[in-house]
N, C-alpha and C positions, 0 to 999 in steps of 0.2 A: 573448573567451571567458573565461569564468569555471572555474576547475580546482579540484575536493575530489579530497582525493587521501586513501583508505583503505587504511590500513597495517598489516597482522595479522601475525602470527610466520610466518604458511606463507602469504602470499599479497599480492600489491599492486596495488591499481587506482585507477583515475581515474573521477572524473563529470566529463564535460564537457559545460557546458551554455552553450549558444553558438544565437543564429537563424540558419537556414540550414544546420547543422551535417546534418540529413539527409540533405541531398544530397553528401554528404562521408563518408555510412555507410561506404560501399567501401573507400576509403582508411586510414579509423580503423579501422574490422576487421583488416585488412590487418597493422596495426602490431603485432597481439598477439595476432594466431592467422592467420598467414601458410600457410593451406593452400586448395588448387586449388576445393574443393568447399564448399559451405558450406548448410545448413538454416534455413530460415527459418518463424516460425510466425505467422499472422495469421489475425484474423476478415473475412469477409469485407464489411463496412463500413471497418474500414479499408485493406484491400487495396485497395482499391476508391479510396480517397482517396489513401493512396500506398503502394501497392505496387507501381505503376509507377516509383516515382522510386529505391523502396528499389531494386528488381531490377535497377535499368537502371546505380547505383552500385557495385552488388555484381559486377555484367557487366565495367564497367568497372574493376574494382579486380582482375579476375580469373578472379571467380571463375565456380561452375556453380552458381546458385542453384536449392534445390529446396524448395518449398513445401509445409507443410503446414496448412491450413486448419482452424481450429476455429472452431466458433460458437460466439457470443455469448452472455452472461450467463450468472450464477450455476450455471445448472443443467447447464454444459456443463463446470466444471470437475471430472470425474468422475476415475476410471481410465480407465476404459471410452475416456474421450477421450485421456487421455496414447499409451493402446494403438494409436491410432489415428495418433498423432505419429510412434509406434515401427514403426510398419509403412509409413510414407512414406520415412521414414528408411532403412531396412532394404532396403527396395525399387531406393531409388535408391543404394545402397553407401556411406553413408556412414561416414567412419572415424574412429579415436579422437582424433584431429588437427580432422579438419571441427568448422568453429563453428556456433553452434546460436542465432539470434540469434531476438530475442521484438519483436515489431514490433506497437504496442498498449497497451492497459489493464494494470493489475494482473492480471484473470484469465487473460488472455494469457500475461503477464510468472513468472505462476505453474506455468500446465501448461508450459513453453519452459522455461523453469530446473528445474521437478520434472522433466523428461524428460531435457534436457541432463545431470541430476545419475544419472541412472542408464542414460541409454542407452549400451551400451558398460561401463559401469561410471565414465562421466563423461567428456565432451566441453565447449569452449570457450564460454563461455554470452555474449555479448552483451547488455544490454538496450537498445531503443530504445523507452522510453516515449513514448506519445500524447497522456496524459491526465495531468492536474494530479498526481491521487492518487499515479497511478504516477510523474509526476517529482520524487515530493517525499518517498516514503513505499518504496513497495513495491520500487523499480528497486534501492533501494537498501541492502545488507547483508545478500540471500543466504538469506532464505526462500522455498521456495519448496513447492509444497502441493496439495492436493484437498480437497473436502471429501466426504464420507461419511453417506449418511443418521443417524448419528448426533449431527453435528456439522459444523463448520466449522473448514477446516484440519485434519484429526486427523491425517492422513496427508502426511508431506512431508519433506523435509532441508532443513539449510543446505548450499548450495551459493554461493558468493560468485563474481558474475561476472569475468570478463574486463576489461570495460569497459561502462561506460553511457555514453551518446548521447542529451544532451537536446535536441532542437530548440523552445521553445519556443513559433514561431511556427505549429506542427503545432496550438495550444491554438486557433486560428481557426475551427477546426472542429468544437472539443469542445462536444455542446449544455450549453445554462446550467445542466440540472441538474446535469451531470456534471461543469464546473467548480465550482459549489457543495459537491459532495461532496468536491473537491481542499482547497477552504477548511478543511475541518473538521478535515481531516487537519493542515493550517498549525495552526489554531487548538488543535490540539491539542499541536503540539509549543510552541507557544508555553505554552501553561500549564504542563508540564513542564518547561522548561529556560530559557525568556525573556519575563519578562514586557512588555520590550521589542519583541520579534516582536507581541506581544500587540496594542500600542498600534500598531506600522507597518502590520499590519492596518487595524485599524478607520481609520486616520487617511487612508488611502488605497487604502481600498475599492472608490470609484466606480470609479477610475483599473483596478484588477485585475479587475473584473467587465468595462471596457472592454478586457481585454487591453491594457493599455498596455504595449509591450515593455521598456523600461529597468524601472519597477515587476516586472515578471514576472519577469525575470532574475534580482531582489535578492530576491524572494519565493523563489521555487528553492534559490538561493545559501544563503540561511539554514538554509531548513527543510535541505538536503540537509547543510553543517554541522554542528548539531543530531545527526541521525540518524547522519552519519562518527561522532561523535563517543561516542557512545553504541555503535554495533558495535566500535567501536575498544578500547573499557575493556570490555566486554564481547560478544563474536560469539556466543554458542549461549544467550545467555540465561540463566545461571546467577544473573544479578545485578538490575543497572539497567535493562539493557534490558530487564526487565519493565516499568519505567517509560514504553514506548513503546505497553504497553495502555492505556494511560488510556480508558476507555472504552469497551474493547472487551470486557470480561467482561459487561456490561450491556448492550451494542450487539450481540456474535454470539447470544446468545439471543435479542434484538428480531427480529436478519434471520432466526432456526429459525425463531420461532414464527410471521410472516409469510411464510414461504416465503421463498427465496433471490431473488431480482429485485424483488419487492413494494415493499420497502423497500432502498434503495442502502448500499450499504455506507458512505458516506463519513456519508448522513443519520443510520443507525444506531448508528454513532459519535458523532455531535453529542449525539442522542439518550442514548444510554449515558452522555458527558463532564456531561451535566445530572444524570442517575441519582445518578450516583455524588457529584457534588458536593454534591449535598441530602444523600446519604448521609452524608458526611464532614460534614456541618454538622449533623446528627442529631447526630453521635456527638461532636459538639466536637472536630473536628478543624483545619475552617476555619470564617469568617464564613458566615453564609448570604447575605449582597453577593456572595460569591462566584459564586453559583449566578444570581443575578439580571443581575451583568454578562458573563457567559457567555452567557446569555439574549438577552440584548440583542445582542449581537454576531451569536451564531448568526440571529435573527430576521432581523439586517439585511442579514447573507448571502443570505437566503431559506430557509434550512436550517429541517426543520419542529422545532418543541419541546413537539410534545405527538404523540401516538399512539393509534392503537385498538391498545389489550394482550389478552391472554388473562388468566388470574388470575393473581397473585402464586406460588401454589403450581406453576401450570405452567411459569411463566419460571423458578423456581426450580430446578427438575428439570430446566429444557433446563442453565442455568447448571452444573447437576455432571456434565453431559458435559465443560464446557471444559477444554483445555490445561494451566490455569493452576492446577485443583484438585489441590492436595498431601495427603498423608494424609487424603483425603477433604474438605479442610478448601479454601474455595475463597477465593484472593488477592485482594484488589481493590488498583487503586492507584488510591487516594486525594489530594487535592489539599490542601496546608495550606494555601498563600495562590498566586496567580499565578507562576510559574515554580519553582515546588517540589512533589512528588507525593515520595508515601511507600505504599511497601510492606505491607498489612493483613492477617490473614487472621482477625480476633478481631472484625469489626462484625455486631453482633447483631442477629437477624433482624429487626426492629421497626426497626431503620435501613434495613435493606437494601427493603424493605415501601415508606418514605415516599421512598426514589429512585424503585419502580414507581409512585408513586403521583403525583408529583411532573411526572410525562411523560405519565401517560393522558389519554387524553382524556373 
């Protein structure tokens, strides 16, 4: 078993990423939020794949598993659905002790931690990721969120789990798109913090698209790393961990303006980590090699690098809904060379122009 272990002034947890470790939920629950009852949340394509094995660990660890179902994609992560978590809950009495574990994706991992973070006024959050994205990215450091006809993510907290629970060998199941979208999220931390991550990628790609399990483990292990280590120097995002959008100021306005599902969030990222590096190479910040072997990498993922856009001026305007716009004035993090990004909010519109332009199709 592989252990990152996150350590904040008010809070301490483990990622444990281990094969087979799922059927092992019950127990590892058990060790950090030792109560009779416990909430569990899944789509039902996963439930479906194991939500048998979860509930049958969780029985024997204990506890009185009670399930609340949400559906699938983009469009379910509403309020409306959280509300819907909080009246399962509510129903079956759960208490401020019961843990609240996210069994699934990111979007899962997101309304289960956004509800765990306020149901009660905050109960024990679990996550057991499914999916690349979420074992590498989301499971871990405690956003958690909805998105809003306005935008994506507007509404959310940090709430920093209990523990994560990665079974990698649950990745058997994830279809190819959806691990390609896991890649990108890799390929992302890698430009920001390891140019190394960068090259173990590509150098043994075949091997991770096969699931190979020793490769998958060290793929996790890293990226999860990476990401401790960045919530660690900073948790609420004051700082660096802006540096873990790379891609996503350019990528959440790809998935508005295509509607939430259309385009995958892991693809819209790739897409975005292109945007912005022509941007930065516009503006002389890095080589434009840069943009090219990003290119090539993502291509060989399978991950798409070109897109049907709306115009410049509408991406533009979804773009000053984001998170990330201060005094009006909207951040981008920028790439200088392979495992270094930097903090912008001064690139001028005629750069920002030839990142859209740079991805369209």
């Amino acid at each position: 078993m592989a252990i990152v272990t996150i350590q904040l002034p008010h809070h301490r947890y483990e990622i444990q990423i281990e094969p087979g470790s799922l059927g092992e939920l019950g127990h590892r629950v058990r060790a950090v939020a030792p109560h009779g009852q416990c909430g569990w949340v899944a789509d039902p394509t996963v439930r479906a794949l194991y939500g048998d094995a979860a509930e049958s660990s969780l029985a024997d660890a204990g506890y009185s598993p009670v399930l609340a179902e949400v559906e699938p994609g983009e469009s379910a992560k509403s309020l409306a659905t959280v509300e819907g978590i909080y009246s399962v809950f509510l129903d079956a009495h759960l208490e401020r002790k019961s843990p609240v574990i996210a069994l699934g994706g990111g979007i899962t991992g997101d309304l289960a931690g956004f509800a765990a973070a306020t149901y009660l006024r905050g109960v024990p959050f679990i996550q057991c990721p499914t999916s690349l994205l979420a074992m590498v990215d989301s499971s871990v450091g405690g956003k958690t969120g909805v998105n809003v006809p306005q935008g994506k993510n507007l509404v959310g907290a940090f709430y920093q789990p209990a523990l994560v629970v990665t079974d990698p060998l649950v990745l058997r199941s994830l279809p190819v798109r959806e691990l390609r979208c896991g890649l990108a999220e890799c390929i992302k931390h890698a430009v920001i913090r390891d140019k190394s991550l960068f090259a173990f990628i590509a150098e043994h790609l075949q091997n991770l698209l096969d699931l190979s399990v020793d490769e998958m483990v060290e793929l996790v292990k890293r990226n999860v790393e990476i990401k401790a280590a960045v919530v660690m120097e900073d948790e609420k995002e004051k700082g660096v961990r802006a540096h873990l959008n790379f891609g996503h100021t350019f990528g959440h306005a790809i998935e508005s303006a295509g509607g939430y599902g259309t385009i995958l969030h892991g693809e819209a990222v790739g897409l975005g980590m292109l945007a912005a590096s022509r941007a930065a190479a516009d503006f002389g910040l890095c080589s434009p090699d840069l943009s090219s072997e990003l290119g090539e990498l993502l291509d060989a993922v399978g991950l798409p690098t070109r897109a049907d856009l709306p115009s410049n001026s509408a991406l533009g305007e979804t773009m000053r809904h984001d998170k990330k716009v201060n005094d009006d004035r909207i951040r981008f993090v920028l790439p200088l060379r392979l495992g270094e990004v930097e903090i912008r909010d001064d690139i001028p519109q005629s750069c920002i122009e030839a990142g859209w332009d740079f991805i369209r199709r």
